[in-house]
KOLROLUM-426400 format. One record per residue: residue in one letter; z, x, y of N, C-alpha, C, CB in turn. Coordinates in steps of 0.05 Angstrom, whole numbers, padded with zeros to 5 digits, always signed. Atoms other than C-alpha are relative to their C-alpha. Glycine has a CB too. Layout:
<nodes>
aZXYZXYZXYZXY ...
</nodes>
This chain:
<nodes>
x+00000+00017-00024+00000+00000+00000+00000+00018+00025+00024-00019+00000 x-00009-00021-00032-00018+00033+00067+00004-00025+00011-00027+00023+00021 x-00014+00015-00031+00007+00007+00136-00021+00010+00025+00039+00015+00009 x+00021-00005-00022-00035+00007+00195-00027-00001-00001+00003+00021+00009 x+00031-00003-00006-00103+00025+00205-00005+00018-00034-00009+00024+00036 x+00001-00020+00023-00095+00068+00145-00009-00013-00021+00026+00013-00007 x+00012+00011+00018-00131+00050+00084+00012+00008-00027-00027+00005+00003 x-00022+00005+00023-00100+00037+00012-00003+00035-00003-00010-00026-00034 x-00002-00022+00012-00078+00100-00017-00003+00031+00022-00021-00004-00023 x-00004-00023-00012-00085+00151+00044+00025+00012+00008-00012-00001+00017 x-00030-00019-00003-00009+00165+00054-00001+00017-00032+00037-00026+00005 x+00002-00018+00024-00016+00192-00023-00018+00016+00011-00008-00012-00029 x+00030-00025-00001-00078+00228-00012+00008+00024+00026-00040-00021+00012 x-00008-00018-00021-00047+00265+00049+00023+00014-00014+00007-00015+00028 x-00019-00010+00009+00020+00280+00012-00004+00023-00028+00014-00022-00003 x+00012-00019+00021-00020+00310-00053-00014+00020+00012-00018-00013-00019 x+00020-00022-00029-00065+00347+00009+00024+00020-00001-00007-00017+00043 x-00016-00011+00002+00000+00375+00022+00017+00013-00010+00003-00006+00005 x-00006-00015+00023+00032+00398-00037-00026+00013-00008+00012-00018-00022 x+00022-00020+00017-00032+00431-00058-00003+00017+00014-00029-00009-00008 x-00004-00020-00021-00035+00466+00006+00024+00019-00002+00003-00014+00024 x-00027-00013+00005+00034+00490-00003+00003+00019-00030+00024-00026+00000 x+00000-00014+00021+00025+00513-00074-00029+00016-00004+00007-00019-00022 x+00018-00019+00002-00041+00546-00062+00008+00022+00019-00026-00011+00004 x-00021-00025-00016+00004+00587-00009+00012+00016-00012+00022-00009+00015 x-00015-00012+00014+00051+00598-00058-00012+00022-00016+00012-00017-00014 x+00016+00000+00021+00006+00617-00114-00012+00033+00016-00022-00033-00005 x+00015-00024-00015-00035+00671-00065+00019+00027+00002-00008-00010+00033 x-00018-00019-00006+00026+00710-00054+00012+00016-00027+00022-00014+00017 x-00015-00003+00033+00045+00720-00130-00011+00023-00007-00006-00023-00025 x+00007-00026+00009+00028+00790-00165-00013-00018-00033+00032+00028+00000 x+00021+00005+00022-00028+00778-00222+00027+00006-00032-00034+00032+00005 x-00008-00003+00018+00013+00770-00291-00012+00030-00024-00003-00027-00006 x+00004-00024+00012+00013+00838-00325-00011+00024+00010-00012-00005-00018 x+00013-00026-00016-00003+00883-00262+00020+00026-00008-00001-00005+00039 x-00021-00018-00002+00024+00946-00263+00011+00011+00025-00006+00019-00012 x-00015+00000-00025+00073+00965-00215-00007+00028+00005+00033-00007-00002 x+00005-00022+00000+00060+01021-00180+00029+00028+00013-00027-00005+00016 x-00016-00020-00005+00103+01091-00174+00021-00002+00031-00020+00025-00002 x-00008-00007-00030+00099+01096-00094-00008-00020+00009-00010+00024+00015 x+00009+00020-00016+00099+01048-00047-00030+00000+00023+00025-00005+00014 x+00030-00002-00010+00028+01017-00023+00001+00001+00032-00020-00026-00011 x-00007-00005-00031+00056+01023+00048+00003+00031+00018+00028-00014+00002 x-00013-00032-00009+00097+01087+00056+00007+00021-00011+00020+00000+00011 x+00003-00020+00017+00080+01119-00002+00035+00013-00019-00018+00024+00022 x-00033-00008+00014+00164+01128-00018-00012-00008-00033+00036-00029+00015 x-00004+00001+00034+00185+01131-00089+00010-00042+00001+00038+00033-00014 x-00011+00023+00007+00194+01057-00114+00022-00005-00024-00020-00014-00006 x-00013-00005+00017+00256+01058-00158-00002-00015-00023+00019+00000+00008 x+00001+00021+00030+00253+01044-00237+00014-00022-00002+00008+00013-00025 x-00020+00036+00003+00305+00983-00238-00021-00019+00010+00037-00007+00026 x+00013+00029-00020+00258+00950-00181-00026-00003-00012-00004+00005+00039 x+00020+00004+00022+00199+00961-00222-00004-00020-00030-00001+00023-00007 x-00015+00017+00022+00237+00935-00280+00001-00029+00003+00029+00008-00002 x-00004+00022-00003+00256+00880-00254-00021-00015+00017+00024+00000+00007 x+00024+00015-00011+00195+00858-00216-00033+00010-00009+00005+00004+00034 x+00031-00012+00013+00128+00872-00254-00022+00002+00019-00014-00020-00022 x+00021-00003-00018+00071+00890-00209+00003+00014+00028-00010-00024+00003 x-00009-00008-00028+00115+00908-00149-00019+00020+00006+00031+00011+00002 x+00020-00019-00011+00074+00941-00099+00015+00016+00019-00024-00014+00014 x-00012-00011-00027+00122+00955-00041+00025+00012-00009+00005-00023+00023 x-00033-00004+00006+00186+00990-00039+00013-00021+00014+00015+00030+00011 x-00016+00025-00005+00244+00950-00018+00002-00004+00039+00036+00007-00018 x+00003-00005-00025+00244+00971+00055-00027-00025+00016-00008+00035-00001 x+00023+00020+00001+00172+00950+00063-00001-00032-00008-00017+00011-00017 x+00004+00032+00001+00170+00883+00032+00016-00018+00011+00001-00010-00023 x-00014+00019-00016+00231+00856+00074-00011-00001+00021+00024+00003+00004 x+00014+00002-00022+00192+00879+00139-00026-00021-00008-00007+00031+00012 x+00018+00019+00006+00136+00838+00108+00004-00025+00002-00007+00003-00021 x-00017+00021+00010+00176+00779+00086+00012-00008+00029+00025+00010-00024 x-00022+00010-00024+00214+00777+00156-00034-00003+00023+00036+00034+00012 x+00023+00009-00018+00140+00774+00191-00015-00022-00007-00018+00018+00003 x+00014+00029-00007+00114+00722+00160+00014-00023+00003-00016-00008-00019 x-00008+00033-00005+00118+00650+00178+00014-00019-00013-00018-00013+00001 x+00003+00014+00022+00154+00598+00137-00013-00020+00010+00023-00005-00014 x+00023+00020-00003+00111+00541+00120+00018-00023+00027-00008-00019-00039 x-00016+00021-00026+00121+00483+00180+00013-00024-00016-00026-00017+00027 x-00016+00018+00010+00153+00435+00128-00010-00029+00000+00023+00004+00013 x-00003+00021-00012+00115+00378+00157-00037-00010-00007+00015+00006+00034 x+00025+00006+00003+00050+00341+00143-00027+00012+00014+00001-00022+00004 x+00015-00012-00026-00003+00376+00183-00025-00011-00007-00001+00034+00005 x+00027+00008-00012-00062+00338+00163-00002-00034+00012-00022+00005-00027 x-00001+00020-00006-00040+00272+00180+00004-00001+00033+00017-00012-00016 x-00010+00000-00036-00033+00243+00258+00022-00014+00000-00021-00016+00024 x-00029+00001-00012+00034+00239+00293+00009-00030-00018+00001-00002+00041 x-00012+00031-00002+00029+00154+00284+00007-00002-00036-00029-00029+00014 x-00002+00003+00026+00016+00166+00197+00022+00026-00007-00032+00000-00015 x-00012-00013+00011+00076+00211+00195+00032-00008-00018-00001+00017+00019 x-00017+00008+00013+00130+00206+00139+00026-00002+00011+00000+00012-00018 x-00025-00002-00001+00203+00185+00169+00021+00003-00022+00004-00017+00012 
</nodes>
């Protein structure tokens, strides 16, 4: 049931828009299942320590590096972004 001008089924079709968006975000950021991790970091060339290797398969960055990474990017806006202001979820 839509409301408004909106036609049956577009509040779904915007909310599945949205989760797919969000998990093709997710998904992009992930390290390929069975990479190998590498020695030195792909940044600053440091040593990457065996535990963090261990415990994270593919790691690319040392630990330094990937928080400056992590602290620059954006988090997602949380909020519908392909719908307009009036079709938004309260």
């Amino acid at each position: 049931m839509a409301g408004g001008w909106a036609r049956d089924g577009a509040v779904n079709e915007q909310i599945e828009a949205s989760v797919a968006d969000e998990l093709a975000r997710l998904r992009s950021r992930q390290v390929p299942t069975g990479a190998a991790s590498r020695t030195h970091c792909a940044e600053c060339e440091e040593p990457i320590p065996e535990p963090r290797r261990a415990a994270r398969p593919g790691v690319q960055l040392c630990i330094e590096c990937q928080s400056e990474r992590d602290a620059r990017q954006r988090p997602a806006a949380g909020i519908n972004r392909r719908a307009s202001k009036d079709s938004q979820l309260k």
